[in-house]
LONUKOL-797868 format. One record per residue (C-alpha): x, z, y. Coordinates in Angstrom, 3 decimals, always signed. Each point is the difference from the previous one (the first is absolute). Layout:
residues N
<<X,Z,Y>>
...
//
This chain:
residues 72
<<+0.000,+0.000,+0.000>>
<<+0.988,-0.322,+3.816>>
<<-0.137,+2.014,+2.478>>
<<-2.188,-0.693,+2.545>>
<<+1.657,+0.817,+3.958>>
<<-2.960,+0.482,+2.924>>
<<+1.565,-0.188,+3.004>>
<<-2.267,+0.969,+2.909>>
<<-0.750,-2.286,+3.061>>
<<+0.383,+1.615,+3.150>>
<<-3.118,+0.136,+2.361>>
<<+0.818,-2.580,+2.866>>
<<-0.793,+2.216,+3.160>>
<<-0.117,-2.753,+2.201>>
<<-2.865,-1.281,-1.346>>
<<-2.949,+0.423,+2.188>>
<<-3.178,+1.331,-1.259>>
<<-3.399,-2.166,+1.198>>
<<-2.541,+1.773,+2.152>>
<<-3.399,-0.335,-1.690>>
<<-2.431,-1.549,+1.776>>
<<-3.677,-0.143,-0.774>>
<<-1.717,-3.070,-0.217>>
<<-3.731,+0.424,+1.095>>
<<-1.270,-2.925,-2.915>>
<<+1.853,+2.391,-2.777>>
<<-2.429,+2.403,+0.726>>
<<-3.284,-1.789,+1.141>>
<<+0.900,-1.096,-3.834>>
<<-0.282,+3.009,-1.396>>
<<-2.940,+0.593,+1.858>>
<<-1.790,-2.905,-1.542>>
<<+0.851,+0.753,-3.654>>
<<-0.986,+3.587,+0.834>>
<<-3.626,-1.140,+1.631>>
<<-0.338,-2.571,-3.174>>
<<+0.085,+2.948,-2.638>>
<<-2.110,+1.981,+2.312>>
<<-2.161,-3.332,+0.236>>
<<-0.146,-0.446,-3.644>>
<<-0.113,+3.766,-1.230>>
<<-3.175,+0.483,+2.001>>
<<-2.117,-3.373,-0.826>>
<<+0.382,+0.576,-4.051>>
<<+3.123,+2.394,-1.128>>
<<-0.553,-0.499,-3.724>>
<<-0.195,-3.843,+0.146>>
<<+3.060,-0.582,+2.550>>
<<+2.167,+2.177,-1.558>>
<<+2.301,-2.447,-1.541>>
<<+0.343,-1.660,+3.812>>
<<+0.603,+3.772,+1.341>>
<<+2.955,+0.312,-2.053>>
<<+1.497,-3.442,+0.559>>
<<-0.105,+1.163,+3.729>>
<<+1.074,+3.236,-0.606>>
<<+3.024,-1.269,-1.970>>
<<+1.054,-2.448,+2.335>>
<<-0.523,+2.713,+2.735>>
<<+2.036,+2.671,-1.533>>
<<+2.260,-2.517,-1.735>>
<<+1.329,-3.334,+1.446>>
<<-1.381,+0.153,+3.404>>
<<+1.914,+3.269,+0.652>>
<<+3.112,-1.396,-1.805>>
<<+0.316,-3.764,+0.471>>
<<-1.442,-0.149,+3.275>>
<<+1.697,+1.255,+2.873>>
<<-0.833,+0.438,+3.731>>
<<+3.751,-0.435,+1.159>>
<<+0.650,-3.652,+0.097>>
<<+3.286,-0.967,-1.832>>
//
């Protein structure tokens, strides 16, 4: 067997660290998936169910982690 040597990268200090910035159509976005499961929860919970998840998912899932209100 080898032997396996980590040598640790040094944090670069000069790096500068973005400001965040909110973007006002991130959140009117979560405001509309928000208002659809209210939408859809009130009109007939036990039949839109399966469409209250899907939002649900993307709104805890991929919308919080792919999207991003600081623009690259």
């Amino acid at each position: 067997m080898g032997r396996l040597l980590t040598i640790p990268a040094r944090p670069n200090l000069e790096r500068v660290k973005r400001e965040r910035k909110s973007d006002q159509r991130y959140i009117d976005g979560q405001k509309v998936l928000v208002e659809a499961m209210k939408y859809l929860a009130k009109a007939d919970p036990e039949q839109n169910r399966p469409a209250i998840e899907l939002l649900s998912e993307h709104f805890r899932t991929r919308f919080r982690m792919s999207d991003s209100p600081l623009e690259s």
